[in-house]
C-alpha positions as CSV (number, residue, x, y, z in Angstrom):
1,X,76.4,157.4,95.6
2,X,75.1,153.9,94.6
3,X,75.0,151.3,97.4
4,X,75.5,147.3,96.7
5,X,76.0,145.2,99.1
6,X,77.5,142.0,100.2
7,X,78.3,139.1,103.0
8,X,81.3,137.8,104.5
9,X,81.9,134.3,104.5
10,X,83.1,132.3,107.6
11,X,86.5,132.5,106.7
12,X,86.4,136.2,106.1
13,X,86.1,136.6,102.8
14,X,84.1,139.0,101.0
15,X,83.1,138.7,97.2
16,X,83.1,142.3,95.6
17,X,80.2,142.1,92.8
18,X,81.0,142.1,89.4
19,X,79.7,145.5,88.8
20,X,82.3,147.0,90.5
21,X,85.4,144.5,89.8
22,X,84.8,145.5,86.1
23,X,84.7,149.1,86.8
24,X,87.8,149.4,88.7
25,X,89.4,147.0,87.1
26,X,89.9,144.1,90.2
27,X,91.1,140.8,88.7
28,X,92.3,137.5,90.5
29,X,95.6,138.9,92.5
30,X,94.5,142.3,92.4
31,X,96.3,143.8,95.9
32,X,93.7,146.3,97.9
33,X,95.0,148.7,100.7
34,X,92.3,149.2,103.3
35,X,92.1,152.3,104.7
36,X,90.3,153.5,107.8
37,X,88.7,156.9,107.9
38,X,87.9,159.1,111.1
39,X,83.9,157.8,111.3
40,X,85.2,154.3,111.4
41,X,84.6,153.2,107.7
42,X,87.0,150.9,106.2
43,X,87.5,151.8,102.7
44,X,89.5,149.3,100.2
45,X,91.2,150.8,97.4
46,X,93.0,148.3,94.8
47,X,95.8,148.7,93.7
48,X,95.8,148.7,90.0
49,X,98.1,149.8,87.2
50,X,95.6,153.2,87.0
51,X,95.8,153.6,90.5
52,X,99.5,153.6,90.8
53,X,99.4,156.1,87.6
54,X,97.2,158.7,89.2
55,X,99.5,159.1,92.2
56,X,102.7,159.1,90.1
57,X,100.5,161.9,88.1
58,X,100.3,163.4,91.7
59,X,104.2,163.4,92.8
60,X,105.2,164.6,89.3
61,X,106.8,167.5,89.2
62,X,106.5,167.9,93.2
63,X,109.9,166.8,95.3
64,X,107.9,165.7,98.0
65,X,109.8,162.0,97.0
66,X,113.0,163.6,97.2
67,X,112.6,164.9,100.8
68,X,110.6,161.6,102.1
69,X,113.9,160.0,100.7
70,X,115.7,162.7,102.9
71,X,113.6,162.5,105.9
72,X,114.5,158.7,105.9
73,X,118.1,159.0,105.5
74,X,118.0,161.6,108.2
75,X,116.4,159.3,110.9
76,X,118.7,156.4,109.4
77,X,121.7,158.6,110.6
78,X,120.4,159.4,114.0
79,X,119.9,155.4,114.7
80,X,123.3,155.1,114.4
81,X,124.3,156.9,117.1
């Protein structure tokens, strides 16, 4: 694995190099989810149209949206009582 770097400014902003935007495909209002592993890294994944491909590519064929969907309406049912 390749390691760049970078600096935070004082208002918290980071600037990811260009490298990288290109690669993944970051442009001005790209959204990132940050993540946080069990070690403590923080890991930022955008969200990009390839990105939200691979995990439909994932759930295809799977019903694990169907019983998320269930789960929910399940604990919808029990608040109401």
């Amino acid at each position: 694995m390749r390691s760049l770097s970078a600096t935070f400014t004082s208002k918290g902003q980071l600037v990811i190099p260009a490298e990288l935007r290109r690669k993944h495909g970051i442009r001005a209002g790209t959204k990132v989810k940050f993540l946080e592993d069990s070690f403590g890294r923080i890991i930022l994944q955008p969200i990009t149209e390839e990105y939200v491909d691979r995990i439909m590519g994932c759930l295809a064929g799977s019903n694990l949206l169907e019983s998320w969907e269930a789960e929910h309406r399940a604990e919808g049912e029990k608040d109401k009582f």
